[in-house]
C-alpha positions as CSV (number, residue, x, y, z in Angstrom):
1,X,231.4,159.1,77.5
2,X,234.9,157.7,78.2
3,X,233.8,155.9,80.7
4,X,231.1,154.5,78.8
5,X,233.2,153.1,76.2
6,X,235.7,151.5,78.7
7,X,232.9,149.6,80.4
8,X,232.2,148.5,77.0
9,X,235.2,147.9,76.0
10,X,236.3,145.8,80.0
11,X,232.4,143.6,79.1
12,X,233.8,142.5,75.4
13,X,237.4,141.7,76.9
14,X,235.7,139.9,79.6
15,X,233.7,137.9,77.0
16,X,236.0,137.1,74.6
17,X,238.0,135.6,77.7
18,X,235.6,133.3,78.3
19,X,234.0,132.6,74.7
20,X,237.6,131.7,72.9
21,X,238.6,129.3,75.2
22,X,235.1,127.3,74.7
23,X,235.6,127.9,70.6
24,X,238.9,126.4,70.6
25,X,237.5,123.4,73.3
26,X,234.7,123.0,70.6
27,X,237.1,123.2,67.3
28,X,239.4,120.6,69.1
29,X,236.5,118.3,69.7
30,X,235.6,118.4,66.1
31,X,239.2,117.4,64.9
32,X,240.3,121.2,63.7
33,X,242.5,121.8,66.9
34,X,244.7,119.7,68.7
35,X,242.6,117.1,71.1
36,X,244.8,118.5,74.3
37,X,242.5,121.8,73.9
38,X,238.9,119.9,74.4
39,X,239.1,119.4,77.8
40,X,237.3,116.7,79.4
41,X,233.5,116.8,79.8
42,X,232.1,118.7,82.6
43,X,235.2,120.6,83.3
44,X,236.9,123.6,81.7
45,X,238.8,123.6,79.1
46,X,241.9,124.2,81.1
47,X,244.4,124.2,77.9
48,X,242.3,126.6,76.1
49,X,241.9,128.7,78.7
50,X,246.3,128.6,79.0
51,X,246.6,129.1,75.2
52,X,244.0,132.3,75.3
53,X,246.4,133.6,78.5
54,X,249.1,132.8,76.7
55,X,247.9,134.7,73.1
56,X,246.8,138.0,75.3
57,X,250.0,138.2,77.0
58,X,251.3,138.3,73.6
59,X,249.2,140.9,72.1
60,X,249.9,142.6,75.6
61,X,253.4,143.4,75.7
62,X,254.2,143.2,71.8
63,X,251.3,145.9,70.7
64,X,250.0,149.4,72.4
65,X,246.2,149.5,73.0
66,X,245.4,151.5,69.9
67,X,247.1,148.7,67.7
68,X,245.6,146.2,69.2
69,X,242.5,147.9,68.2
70,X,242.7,148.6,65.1
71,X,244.1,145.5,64.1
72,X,241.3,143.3,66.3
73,X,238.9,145.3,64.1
74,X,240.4,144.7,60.9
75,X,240.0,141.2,61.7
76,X,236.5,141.2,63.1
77,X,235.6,143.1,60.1
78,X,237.2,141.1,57.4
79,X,236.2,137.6,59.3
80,X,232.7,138.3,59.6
81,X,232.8,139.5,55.7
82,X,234.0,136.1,54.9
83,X,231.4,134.2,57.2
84,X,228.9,136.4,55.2
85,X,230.0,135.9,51.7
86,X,229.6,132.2,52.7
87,X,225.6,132.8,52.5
88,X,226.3,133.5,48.4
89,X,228.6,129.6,48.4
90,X,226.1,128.0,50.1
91,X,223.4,129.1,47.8
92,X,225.0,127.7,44.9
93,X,227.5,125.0,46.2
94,X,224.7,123.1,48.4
95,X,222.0,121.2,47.3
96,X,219.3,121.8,48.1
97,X,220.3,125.3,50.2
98,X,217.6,128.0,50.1
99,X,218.3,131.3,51.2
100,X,216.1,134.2,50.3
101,X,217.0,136.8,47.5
102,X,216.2,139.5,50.4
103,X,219.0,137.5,53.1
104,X,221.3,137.5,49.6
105,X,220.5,141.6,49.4
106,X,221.5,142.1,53.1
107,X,224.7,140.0,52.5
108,X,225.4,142.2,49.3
109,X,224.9,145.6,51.6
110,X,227.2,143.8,54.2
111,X,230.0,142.7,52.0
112,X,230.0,146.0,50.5
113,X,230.0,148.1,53.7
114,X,232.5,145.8,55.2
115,X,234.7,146.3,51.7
116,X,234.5,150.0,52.2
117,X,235.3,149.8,55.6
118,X,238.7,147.8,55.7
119,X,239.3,150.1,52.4
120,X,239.6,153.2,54.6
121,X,241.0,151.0,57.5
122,X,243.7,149.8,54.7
123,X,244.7,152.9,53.4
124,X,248.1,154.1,54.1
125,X,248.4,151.2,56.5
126,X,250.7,148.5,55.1
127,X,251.6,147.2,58.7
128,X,248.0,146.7,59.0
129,X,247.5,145.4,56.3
130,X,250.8,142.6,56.8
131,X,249.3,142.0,60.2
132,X,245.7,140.7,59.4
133,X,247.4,138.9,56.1
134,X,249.5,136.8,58.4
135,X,246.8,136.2,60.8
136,X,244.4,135.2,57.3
137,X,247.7,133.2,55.9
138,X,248.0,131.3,60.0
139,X,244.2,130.3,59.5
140,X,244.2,129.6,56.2
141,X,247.6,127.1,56.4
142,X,245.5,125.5,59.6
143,X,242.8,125.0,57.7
144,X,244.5,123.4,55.3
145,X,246.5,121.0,57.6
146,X,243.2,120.0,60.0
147,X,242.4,116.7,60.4
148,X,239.1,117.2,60.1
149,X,239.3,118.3,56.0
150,X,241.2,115.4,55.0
151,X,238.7,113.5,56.3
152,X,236.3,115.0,55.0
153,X,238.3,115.4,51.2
């Protein structure tokens, strides 16, 4: 079973290596990153690649592997919460939105799994807990400061 679950866990290393690099290429093309990440078309995105070397070298040395864990799935969890609880602002913020009371249901059952979830994960844990708030703060103040929402505002 161990050996199971580190081929699992070598495959989502692997893909994350080569998704984020692509994410921040594509963020960068739509004005939320810095242009130097895009990369040029047809070739790799040779900065993003650098600055996703440069993050897991990071985490690497400054963070054991059950850390890194733990906080990775804090983050995953309270991410994909927020991406969910975006189907309720959408429904009402929108016009002319529809999604289905059943895909609102499944959201509800979501957000609430997810809430007990990083409740357990919380508890006990402030350095947790001061970890995926500064990563959430780091987002949030880029967010704030892209280009691409003034433009928008």
């Amino acid at each position: 079973l161990s050996g199971i679950i580190l081929i699992a866990f070598i495959s989502a290393m692997s893909a994350m290596t080569l998704v984020g690099p692509r994410v921040y290429a594509a963020m960068a093309k739509d004005g939320v990153l810095p242009r130097a990440l895009a990369g040029r078309d047809g070739k790799p995105p040779t900065m993003s690649v650098l600055l996703q070397g440069v993050l897991a070298l990071v985490v690497l040395f400054t963070h054991t592997l059950q850390e890194v864990l733990k906080n990775v799935g804090a983050i995953l969890v309270l991410f994909a919460a927020l991406t969910v609880a975006g189907l309720f602002w959408a429904s009402r913020r929108i016009p002319g939105a529809t999604v289905k009371p059943l895909a609102l249901a499944c959201a509800a059952v979501y957000l609430g799994s997810a809430a007990v979830m990083l409740y357990f994960g919380f508890a006990g844990k402030t350095h947790l807990l001061w970890w995926v708030g500064g990563v959430a703060l780091v987002a949030l103040l880029a967010w704030a400061a892209s280009p691409a929402r003034r433009r928008a505002a």
